[in-house]
N, CA, C and O atoms as CSV, one atom per row, in Angstrom:
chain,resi,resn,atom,element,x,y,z
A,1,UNK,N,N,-274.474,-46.323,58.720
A,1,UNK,CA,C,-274.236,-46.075,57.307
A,1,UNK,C,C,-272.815,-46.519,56.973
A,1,UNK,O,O,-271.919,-45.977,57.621
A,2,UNK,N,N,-272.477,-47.430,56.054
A,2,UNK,CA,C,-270.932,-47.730,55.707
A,2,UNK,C,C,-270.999,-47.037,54.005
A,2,UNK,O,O,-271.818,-46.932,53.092
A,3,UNK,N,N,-269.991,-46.780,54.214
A,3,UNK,CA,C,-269.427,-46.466,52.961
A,3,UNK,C,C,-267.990,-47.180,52.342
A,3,UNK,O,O,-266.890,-46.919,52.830
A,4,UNK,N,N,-268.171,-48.083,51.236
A,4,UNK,CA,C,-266.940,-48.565,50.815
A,4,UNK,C,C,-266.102,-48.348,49.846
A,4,UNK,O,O,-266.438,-48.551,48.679
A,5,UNK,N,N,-265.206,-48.021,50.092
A,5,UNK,CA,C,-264.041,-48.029,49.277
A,5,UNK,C,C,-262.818,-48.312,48.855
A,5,UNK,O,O,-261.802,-48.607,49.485
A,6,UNK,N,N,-262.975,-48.220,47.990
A,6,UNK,CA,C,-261.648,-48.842,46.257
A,6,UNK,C,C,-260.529,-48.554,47.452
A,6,UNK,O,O,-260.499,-47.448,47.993
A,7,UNK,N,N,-259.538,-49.700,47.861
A,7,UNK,CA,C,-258.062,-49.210,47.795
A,7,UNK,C,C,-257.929,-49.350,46.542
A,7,UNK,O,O,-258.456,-50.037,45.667
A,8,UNK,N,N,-256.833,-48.290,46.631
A,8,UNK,CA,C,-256.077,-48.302,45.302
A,8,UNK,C,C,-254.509,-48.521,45.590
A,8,UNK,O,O,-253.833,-47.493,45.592
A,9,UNK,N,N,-253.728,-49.972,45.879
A,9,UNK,CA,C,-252.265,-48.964,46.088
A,9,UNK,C,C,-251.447,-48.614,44.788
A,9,UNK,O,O,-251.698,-48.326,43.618
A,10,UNK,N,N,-250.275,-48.798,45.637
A,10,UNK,CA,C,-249.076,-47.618,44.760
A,10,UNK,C,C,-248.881,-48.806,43.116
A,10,UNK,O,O,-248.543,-48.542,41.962
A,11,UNK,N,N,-249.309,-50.156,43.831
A,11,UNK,CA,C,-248.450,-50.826,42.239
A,11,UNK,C,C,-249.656,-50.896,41.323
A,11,UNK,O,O,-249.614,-51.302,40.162
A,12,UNK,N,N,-250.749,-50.454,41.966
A,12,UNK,CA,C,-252.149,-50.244,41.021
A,12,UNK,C,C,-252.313,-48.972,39.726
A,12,UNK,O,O,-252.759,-48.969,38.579
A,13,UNK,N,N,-251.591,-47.802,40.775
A,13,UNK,CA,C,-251.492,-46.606,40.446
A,13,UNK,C,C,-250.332,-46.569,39.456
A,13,UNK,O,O,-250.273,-45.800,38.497
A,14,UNK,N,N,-249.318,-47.576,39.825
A,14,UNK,CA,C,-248.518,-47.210,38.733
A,14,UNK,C,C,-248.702,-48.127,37.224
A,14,UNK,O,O,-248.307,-47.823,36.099
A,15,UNK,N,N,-249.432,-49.314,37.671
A,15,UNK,CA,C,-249.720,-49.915,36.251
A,15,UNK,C,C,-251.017,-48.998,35.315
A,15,UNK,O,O,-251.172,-48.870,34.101
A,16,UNK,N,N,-251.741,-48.513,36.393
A,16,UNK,CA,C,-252.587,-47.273,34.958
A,16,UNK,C,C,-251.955,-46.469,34.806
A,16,UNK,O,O,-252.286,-45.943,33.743
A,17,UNK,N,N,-250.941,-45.839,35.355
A,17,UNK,CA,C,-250.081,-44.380,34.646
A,17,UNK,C,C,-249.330,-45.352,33.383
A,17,UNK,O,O,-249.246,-44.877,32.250
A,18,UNK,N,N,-248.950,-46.350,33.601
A,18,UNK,CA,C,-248.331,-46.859,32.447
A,18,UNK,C,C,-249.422,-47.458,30.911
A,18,UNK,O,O,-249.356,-47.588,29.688
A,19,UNK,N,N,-250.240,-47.632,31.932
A,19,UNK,CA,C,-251.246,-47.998,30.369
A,19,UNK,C,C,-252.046,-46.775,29.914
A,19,UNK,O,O,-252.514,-46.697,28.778
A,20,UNK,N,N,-252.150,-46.058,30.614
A,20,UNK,CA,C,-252.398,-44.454,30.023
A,20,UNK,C,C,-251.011,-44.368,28.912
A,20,UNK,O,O,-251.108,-43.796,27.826
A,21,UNK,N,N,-250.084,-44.852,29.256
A,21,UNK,CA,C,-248.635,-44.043,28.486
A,21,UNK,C,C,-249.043,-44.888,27.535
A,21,UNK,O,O,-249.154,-44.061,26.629
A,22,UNK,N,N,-249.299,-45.736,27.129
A,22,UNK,CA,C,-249.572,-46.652,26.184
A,22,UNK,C,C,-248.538,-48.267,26.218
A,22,UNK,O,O,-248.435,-49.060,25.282
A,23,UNK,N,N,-248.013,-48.355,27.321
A,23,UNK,CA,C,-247.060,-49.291,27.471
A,23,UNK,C,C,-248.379,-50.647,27.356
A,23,UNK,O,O,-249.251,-50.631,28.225
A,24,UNK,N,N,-248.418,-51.538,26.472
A,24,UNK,CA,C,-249.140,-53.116,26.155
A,24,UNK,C,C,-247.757,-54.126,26.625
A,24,UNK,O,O,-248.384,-55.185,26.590
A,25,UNK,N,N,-246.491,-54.510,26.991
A,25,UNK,CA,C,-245.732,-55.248,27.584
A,25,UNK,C,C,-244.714,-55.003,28.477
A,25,UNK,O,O,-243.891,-54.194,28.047
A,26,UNK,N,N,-244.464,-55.508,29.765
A,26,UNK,CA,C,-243.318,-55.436,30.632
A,26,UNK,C,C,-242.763,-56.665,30.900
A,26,UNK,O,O,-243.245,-57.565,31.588
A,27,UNK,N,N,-241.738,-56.643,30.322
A,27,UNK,CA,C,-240.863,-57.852,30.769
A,27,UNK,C,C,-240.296,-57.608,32.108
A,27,UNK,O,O,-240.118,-56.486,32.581
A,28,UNK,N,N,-239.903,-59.210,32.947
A,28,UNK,CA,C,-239.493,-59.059,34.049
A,28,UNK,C,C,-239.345,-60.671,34.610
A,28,UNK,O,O,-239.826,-61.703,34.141
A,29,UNK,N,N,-238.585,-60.481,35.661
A,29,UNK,CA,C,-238.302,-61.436,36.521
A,29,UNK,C,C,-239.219,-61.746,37.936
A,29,UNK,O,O,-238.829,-61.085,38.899
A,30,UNK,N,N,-240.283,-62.579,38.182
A,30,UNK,CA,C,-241.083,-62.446,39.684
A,30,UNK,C,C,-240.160,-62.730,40.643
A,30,UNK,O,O,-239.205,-63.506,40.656
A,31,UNK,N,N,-240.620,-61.945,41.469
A,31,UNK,CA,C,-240.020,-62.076,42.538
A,31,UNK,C,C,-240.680,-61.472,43.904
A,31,UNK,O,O,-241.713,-60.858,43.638
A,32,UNK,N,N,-240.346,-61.482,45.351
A,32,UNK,CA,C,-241.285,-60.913,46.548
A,32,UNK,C,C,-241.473,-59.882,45.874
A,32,UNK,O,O,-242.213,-59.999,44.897
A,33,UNK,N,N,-240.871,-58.546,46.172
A,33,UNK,CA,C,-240.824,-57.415,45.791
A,33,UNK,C,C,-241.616,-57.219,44.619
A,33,UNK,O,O,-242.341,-56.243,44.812
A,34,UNK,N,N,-241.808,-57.744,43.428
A,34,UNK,CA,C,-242.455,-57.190,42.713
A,34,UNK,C,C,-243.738,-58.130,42.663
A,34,UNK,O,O,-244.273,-58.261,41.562
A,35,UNK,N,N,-244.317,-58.845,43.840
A,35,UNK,CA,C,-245.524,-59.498,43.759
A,35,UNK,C,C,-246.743,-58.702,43.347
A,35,UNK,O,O,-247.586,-59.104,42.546
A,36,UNK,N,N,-246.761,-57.188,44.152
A,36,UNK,CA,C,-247.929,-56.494,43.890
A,36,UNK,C,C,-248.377,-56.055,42.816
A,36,UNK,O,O,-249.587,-56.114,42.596
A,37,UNK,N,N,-247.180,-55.320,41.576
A,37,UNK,CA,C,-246.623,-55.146,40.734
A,37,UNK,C,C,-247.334,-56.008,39.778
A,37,UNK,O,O,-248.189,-55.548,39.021
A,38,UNK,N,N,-246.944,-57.447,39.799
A,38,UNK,CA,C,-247.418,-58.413,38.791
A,38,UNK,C,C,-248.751,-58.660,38.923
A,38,UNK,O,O,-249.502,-59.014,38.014
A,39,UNK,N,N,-249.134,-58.407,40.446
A,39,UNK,CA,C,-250.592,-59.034,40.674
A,39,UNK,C,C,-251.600,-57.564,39.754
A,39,UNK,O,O,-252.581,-57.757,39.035
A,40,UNK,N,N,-251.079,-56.414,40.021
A,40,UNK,CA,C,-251.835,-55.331,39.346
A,40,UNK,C,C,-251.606,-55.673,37.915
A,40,UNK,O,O,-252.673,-55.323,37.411
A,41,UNK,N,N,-251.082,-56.007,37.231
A,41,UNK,CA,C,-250.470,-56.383,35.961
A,41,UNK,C,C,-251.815,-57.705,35.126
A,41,UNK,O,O,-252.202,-57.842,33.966
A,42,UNK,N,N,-252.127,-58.380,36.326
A,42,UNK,CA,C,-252.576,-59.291,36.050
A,42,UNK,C,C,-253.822,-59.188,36.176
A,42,UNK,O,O,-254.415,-60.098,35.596
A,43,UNK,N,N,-254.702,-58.204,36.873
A,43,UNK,CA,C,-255.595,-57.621,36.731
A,43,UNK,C,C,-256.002,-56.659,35.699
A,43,UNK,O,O,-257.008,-56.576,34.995
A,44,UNK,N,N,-254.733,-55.826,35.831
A,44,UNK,CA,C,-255.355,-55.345,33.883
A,44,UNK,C,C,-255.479,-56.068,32.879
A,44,UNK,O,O,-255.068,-55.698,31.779
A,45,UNK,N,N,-255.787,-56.674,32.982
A,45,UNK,CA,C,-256.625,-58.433,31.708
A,45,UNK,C,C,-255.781,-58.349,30.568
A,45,UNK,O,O,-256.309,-58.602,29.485
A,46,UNK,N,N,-254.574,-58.045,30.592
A,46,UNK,CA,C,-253.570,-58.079,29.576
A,46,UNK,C,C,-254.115,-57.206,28.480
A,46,UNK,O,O,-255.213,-56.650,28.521
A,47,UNK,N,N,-253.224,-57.136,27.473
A,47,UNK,CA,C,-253.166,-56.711,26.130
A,47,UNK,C,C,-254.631,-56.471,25.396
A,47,UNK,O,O,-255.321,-55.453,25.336
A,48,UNK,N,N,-254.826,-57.699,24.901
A,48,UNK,CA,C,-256.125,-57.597,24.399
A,48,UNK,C,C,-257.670,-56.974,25.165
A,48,UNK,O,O,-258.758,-56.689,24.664
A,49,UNK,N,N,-257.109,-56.931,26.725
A,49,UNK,CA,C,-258.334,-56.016,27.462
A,49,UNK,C,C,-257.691,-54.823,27.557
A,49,UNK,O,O,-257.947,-54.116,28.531
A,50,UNK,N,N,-256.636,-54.326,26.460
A,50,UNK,CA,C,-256.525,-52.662,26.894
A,50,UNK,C,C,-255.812,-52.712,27.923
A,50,UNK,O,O,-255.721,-51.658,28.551
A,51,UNK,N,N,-255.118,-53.850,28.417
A,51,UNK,CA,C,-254.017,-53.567,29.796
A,51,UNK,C,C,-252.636,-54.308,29.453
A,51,UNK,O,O,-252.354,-54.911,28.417
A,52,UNK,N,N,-251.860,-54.106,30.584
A,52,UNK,CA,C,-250.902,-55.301,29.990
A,52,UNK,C,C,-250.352,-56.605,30.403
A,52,UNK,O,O,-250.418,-57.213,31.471
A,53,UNK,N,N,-249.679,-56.927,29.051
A,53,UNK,CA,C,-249.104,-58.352,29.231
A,53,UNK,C,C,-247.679,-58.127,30.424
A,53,UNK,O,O,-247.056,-57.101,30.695
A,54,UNK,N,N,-247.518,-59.554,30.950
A,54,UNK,CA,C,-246.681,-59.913,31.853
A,54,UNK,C,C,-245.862,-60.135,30.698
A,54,UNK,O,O,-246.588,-60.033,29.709
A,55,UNK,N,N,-244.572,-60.416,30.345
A,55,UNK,CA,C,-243.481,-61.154,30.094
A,55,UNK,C,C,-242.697,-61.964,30.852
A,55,UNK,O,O,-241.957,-61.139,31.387
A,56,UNK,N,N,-242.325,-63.170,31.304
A,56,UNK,CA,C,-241.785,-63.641,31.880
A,56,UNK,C,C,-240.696,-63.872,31.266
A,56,UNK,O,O,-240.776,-64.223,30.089
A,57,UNK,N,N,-238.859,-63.685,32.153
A,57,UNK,CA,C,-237.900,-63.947,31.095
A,57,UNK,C,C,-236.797,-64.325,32.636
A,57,UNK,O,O,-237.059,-63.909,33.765
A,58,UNK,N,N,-235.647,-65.146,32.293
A,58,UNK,CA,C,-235.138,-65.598,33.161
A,58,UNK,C,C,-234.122,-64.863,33.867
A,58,UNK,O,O,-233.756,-65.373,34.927
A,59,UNK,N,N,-233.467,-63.548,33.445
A,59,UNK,CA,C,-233.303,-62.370,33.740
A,59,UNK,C,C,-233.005,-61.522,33.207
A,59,UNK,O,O,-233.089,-61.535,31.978
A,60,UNK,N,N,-232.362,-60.028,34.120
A,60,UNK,CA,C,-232.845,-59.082,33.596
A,60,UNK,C,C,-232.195,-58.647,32.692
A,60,UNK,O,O,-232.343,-57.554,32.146
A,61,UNK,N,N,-231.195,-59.696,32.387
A,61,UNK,CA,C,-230.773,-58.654,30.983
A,61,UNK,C,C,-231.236,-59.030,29.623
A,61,UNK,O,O,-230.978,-58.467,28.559
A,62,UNK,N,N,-232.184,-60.396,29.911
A,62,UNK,CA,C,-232.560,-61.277,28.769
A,62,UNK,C,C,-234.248,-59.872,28.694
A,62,UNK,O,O,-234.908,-59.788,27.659
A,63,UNK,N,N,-234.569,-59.048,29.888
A,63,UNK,CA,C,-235.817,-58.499,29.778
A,63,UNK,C,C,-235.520,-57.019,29.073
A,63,UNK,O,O,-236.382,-56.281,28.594
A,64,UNK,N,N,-233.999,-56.753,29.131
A,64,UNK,CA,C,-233.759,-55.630,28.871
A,64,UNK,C,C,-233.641,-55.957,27.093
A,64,UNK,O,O,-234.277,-55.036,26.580
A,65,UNK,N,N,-233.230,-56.648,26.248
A,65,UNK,CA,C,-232.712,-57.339,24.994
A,65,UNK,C,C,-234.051,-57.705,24.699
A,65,UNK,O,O,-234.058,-57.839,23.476
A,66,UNK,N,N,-234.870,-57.875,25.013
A,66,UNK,CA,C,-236.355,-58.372,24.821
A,66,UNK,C,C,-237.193,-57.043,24.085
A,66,UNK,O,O,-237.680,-56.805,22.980
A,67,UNK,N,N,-237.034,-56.288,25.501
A,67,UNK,CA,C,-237.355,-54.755,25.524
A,67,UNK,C,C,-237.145,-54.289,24.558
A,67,UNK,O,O,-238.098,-54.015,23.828
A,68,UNK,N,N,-235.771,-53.996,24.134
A,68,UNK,CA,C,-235.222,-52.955,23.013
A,68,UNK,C,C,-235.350,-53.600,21.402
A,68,UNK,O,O,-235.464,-53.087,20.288
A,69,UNK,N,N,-235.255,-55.172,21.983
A,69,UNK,CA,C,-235.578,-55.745,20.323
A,69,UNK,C,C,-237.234,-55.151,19.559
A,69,UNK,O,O,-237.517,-54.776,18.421
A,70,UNK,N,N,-238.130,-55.322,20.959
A,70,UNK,CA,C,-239.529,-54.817,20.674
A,70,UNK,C,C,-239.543,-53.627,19.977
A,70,UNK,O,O,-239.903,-53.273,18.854
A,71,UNK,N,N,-239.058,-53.110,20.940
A,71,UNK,CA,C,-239.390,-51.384,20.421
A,71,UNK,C,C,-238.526,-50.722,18.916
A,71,UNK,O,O,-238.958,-49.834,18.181
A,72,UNK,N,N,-237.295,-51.429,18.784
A,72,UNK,CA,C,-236.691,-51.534,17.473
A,72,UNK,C,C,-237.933,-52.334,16.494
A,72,UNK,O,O,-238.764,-51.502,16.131
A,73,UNK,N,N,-238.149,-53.320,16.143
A,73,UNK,CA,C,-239.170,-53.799,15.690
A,73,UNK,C,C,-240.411,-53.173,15.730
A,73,UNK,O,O,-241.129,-53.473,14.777
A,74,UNK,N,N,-240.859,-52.446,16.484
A,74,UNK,CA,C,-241.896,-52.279,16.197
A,74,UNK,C,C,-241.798,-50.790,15.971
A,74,UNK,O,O,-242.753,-50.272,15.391
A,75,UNK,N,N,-240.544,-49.833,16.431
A,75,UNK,CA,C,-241.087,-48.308,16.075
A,75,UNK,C,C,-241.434,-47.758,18.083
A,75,UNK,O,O,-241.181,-46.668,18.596
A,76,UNK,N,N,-241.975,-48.830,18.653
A,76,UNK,CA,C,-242.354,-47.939,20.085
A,76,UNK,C,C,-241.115,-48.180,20.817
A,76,UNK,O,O,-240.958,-47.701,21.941
């Protein structure tokens, strides 16, 4: 008898706690470290599937100015 199951890891777990929060964009820089991160990112079928968008930006302070312009603009 096999029984299979869902891994789930940690950068899976943390992109649905964030789309539960209602977060639709994360800006960021790829890199090793955050491969898993983006790859879970990229599985939640972006925005329009109810998950989110990647942002790609050349760094992090251009992701942080990105960030705050959004959320000024938009209220979130």
């Amino acid at each position: 008898m096999w029984i299979l199951l869902r891994v789930v890891t940690v950068a899976q777990q943390l992109i649905d706690v964030l789309i539960q929060s209602g977060v639709r964009r994360v800006y960021g820089v790829v890199g090793d470290s955050l491969n898993p991160v983006v790859d879970a990112i990229r599985r939640s079928g972006g925005a329009d599937k109810d998950g989110i968008d990647w942002i790609y930006v050349r760094n992090e302070e251009a992701g942080a100015f990105a960030a705050s312009a959004e959320a000024q603009i938009t209220g979130g």
